[in-house]
N, C-alpha and C positions, 0 to 999 in steps of 0.2 A: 412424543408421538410423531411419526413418520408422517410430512404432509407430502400423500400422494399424489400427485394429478397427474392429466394426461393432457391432448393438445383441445382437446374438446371441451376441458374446462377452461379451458381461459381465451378461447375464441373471443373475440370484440366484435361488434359490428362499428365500422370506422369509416368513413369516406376518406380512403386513402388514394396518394399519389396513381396516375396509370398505370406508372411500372411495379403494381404493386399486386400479386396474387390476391383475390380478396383471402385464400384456406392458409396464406402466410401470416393473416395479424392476428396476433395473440397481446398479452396484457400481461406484459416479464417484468412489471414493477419491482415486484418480490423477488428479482433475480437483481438488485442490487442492494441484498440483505436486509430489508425494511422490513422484515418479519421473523421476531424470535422465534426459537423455540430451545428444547430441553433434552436435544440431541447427544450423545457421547459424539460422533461427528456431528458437528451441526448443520454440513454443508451437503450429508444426507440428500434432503428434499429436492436438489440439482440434480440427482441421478438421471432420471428417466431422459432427462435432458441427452446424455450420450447416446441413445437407444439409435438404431440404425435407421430404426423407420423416422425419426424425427426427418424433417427436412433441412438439409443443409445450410437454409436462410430461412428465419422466420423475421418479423416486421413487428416491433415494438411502437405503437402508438403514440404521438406528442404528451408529453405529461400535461396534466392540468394543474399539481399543485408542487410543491416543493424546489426544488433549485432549477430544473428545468426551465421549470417554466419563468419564473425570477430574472435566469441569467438570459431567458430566452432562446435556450438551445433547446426546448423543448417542442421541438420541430418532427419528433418521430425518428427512427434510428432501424437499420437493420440487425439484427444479432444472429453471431455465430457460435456454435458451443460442440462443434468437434474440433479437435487436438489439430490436423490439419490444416484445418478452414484458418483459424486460429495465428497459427503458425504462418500463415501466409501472409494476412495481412501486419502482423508484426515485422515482415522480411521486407515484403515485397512495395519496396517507397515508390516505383514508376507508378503504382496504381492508389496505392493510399498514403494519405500527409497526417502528420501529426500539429498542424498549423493550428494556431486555438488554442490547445488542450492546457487547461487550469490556467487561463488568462480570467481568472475572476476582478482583474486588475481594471479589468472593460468595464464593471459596473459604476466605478465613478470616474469614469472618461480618462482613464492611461492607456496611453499607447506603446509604451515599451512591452515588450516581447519577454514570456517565461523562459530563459534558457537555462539549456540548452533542449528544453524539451518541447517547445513550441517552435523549432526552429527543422526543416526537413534540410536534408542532403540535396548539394554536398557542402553547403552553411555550418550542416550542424559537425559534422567532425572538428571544426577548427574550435569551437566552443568546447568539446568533449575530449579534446587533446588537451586544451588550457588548464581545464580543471583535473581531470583525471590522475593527473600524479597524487592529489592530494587523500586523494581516494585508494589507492594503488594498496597490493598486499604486503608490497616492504616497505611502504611507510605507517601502515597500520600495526602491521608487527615491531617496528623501530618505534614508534613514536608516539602513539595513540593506545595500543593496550597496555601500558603500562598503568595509563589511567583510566581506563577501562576496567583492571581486576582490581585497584583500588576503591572505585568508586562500591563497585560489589561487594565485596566483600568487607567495605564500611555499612553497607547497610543490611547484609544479611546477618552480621553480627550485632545488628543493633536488635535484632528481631528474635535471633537463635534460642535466647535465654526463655521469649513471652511467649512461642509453644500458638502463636499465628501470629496471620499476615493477610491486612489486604492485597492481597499479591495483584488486582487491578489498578487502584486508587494510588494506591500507598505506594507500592513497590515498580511496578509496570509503567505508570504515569510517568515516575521520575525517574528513574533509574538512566533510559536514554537518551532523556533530553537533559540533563548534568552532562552530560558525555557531550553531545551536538554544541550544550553552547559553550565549552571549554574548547571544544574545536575552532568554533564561531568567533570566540571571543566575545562572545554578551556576558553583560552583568549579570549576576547570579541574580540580584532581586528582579530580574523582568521576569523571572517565571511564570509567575502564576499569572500574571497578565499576558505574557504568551500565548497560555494554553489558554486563557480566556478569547482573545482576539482567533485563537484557531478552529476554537470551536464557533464561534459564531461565522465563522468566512464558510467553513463544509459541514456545520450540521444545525444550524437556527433555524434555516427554511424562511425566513423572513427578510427580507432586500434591505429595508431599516437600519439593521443590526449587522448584513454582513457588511453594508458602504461605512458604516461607523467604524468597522473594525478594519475595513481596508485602510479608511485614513490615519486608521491610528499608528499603524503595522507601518504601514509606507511613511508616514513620518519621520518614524523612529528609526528606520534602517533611514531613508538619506540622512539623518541627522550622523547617524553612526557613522555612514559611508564619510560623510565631510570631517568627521573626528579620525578616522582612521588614518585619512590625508594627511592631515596636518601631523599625525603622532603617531606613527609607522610604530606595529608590534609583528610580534612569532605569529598570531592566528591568522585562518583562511581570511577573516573579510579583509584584512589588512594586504594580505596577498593578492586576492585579486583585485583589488583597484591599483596597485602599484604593479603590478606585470603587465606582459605585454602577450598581443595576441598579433601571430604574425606580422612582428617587428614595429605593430604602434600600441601605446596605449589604449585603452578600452574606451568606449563613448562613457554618456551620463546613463544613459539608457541601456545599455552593455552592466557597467555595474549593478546598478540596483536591477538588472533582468538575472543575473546569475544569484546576488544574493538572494532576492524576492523568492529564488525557486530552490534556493537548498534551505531557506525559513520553513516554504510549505511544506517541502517534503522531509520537514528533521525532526516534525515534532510527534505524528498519533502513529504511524505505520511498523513503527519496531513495537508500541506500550500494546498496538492489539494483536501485536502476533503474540507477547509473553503473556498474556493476558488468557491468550484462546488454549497457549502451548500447557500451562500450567491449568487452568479448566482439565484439558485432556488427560491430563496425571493424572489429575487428583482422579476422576469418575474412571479414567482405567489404571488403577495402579501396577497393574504387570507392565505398565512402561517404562516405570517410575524405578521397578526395582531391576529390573535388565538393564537401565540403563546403571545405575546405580553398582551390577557386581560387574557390570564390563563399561568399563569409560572410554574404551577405545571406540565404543560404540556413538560417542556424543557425536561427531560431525556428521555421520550419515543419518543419527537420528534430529540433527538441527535441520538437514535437508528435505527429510521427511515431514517435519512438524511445516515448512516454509511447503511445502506442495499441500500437503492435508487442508490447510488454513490460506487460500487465495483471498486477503483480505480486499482487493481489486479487481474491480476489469476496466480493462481501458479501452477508447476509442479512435476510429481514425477517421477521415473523409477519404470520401473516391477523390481523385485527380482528374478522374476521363469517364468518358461512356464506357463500359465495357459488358459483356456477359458471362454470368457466373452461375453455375448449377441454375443453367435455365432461365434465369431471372434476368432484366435488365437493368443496371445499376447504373445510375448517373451522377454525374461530374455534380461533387456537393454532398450527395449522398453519405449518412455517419454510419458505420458501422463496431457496431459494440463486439469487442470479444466477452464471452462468458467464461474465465479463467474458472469459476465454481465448477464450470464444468468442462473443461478441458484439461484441468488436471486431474481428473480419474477418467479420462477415456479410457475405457478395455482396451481397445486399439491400439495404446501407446503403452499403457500398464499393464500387466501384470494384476489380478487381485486390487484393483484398483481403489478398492475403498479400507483395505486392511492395512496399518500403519505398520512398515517395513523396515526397520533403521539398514538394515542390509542390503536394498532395492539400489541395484544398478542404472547406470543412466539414467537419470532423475533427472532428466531438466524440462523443468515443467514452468509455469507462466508468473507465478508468482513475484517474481522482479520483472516482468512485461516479456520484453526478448527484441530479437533485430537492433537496430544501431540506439532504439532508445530505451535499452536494455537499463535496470536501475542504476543511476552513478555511485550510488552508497550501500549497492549489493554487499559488497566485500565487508565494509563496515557492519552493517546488518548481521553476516552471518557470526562476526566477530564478535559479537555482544553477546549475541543468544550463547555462543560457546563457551564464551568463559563464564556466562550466568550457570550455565549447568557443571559446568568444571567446578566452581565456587559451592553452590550451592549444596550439591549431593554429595560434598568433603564436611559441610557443615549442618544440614538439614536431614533429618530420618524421614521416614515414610511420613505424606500431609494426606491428608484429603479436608473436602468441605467441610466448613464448619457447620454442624446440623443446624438445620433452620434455613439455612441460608437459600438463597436465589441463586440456582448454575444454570439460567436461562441465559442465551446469548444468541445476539445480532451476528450471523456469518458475515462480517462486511467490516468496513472500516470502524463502524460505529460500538460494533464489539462486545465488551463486557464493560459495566462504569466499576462494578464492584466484585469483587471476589473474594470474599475471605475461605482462609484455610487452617488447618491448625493442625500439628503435629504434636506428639509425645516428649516432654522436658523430662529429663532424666533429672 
């Protein structure tokens, strides 16, 4: 069911900041996916969100309960949710910093910096230069999908014969974190402790459990960092501590900030896109089978399913006073983009809610945008592509398995479980 609202339902009454309209705060909790539901889009209930009459800045309240409040960034926030607005504060670093952002490292008193994504211009190039070759599309094509269509197509064949798949759990969970820590060079047995320590740092809600898992997580990479020292191999964490970053070696702080931030961001953000991508088959299968009698069709339909499925929004602070759509913003001030809904603005789209594999200029927010654009965009899109190159050469038409739960979180948090099952000849 369509949850519709309008700006009137979610009015707060708030003793907010001066510069703050009182007819701007509303209660956009629910606009960082904390609310299933049993959508074919599920990102749906963001719509109204683009409408013209909204207000260009609306004013999101301090959370009271969950990480917010925990990490203590639960201070209140401005949010934007046209394409635009959007688009600006991604570009435009004189007025907004990305300083902070996923420093959850502050909870039990680190001071090392996330890089390269907590770090503003013009800092942050020289970090985003060091690593970026690694990331690059001739080194993904040279060197990384080779085991990339291996890894798939071991385990699509392990599934082909039994006719389903938890395509969340089973298939989606693993699939690209096999891939990140062969990149990484971690040991195949830290997995499941991985995803355990990852899940409790961005979805326990409890402080307890995310300092337990930062100490664990941080341990274990400086341990790794001081092993890679000594015994130099081919993988990235090995690279970066033995390179150099305009002409010196990296700090202590330098390493473990670059590794700490390709850990955070290698483990949940590809498992909920294949998760949401493969949902979307199955409940509309005319995607399933276009995509299926035309394969020329997968890239523009991998780009398609990455704008449909904004499993993010990300935040900036002001840098300075300034005034925007009326409003006064000050220096400090967070401003959330609503990627939910900046990637169907009519404005920028086209039929903005109808899933297009053919849809021109498509660049929409989903890997963020401006200089702290995703570093492992390219990789990302690389996965999903050979998953459907593989899969629709070895897999017939799926859908849900009856009975089952196709209710889903729009947001990082996702689907835990999805079974599917198709026809065994």
């Amino acid at each position: 069911m369509t949850q519709s609202r309008t700006l009137d339902d979610i009015r707060v009454e708030f003793d907010a900041p001066d510069n703050v309209p009182k007819d701007r705060i509303v209660d956009l909790s629910f606009a960082n996916g904390s609310e299933p539901n049993d959508l074919v889009d599920p990102y749906e209930p963001f719509a109204w969100l683009n409408g013209q009459e909204i207000p260009r800045l609306l004013y999101n309240p301090p959370m009271r309960s969950g990480l917010g409040a925990i990490s203590g960034s639960g201070r209140g926030n401005w949010v934007v949710s046209h394409y635009e607005d959007i688009d600006r504060v991604y570009s435009d670093n004189d007025h907004f910093s990305n300083a902070g952002t996923a420093e959850f490292q502050r909870l039990i008193g680190e001071t090392f910096k996330s890089i390269p994504l907590a770090i503003d211009p013009p800092d942050h190039s020289k970090y985003r230069l060091y690593l970026m070759p690694y990331f690059s599309p001739s080194r993904i094509t040279r060197d990384i999908e080779p085991r990339i269509r291996r890894i798939v197509t071991e385990m699509i064949d392990e599934v082909a014969d039994k006719g389903e798949v938890d395509m969340a759990w089973d298939f989606g969970r693993v699939y690209p974190v096999r891939i990140f820590m062969g990149l990484m060079g971690f040991p195949d047995e830290m997995f499941e402790q991985f995803l355990d320590w990852e899940w409790d740092i961005l979805h326990s809600g409890t402080l307890e459990k995310m300092q337990a898992a930062l100490r664990g997580v941080l341990d274990f990479l400086r341990a790794f960092i001081a092993e890679k020292e000594a015994n130099p191999d081919e993988h990235l964490v090995s690279s970066i501590v033995h390179g150099t970053i305009q002409g010196r070696a990296p700090t202590e702080d330098e390493k473990i900030g670059m590794v700490w931030f390709l850990w955070l961001g290698g483990l949940d953000t590809v498992a909920a896109t294949i998760a949401q991508m493969f949902r979307r088959m199955a409940l509309q299968p005319e995607i399933q089978r276009s995509i299926r009698e035309n394969p020329a069709l997968i890239n523009g339909a991998v780009e398609e399913f990455l704008r449909t499925q904004p499993i993010l929004s990300s935040t900036r602070s002001a840098t300075r006073d300034f005034e925007w759509h009326g409003v006064q913003i000050r220096k400090g001030d967070s401003v959330q983009c609503l990627n939910p809904a900046g990637n169907f603005d009519p404005t920028r789209f086209e039929n903005p809610r109808e899933f297009d594999p053919e849809r021109r200029a498509n660049r929409h927010f989903t890997f963020v945008g401006g200089v702290h654009i995703c570093l492992g965009a390219h990789l990302a899109r690389r996965e999903l592509r050979v998953l459907l190159e593989e899969w629709f050469a070895r897999i017939p038409e799926f859908r849900p398995k009856p009975g089952s739960d196709t209710s889903v979180f729009p947001g990082l948090l996702s689907i835990r479980n999805l079974p599917l099952v198709w026809d065994v000849k």
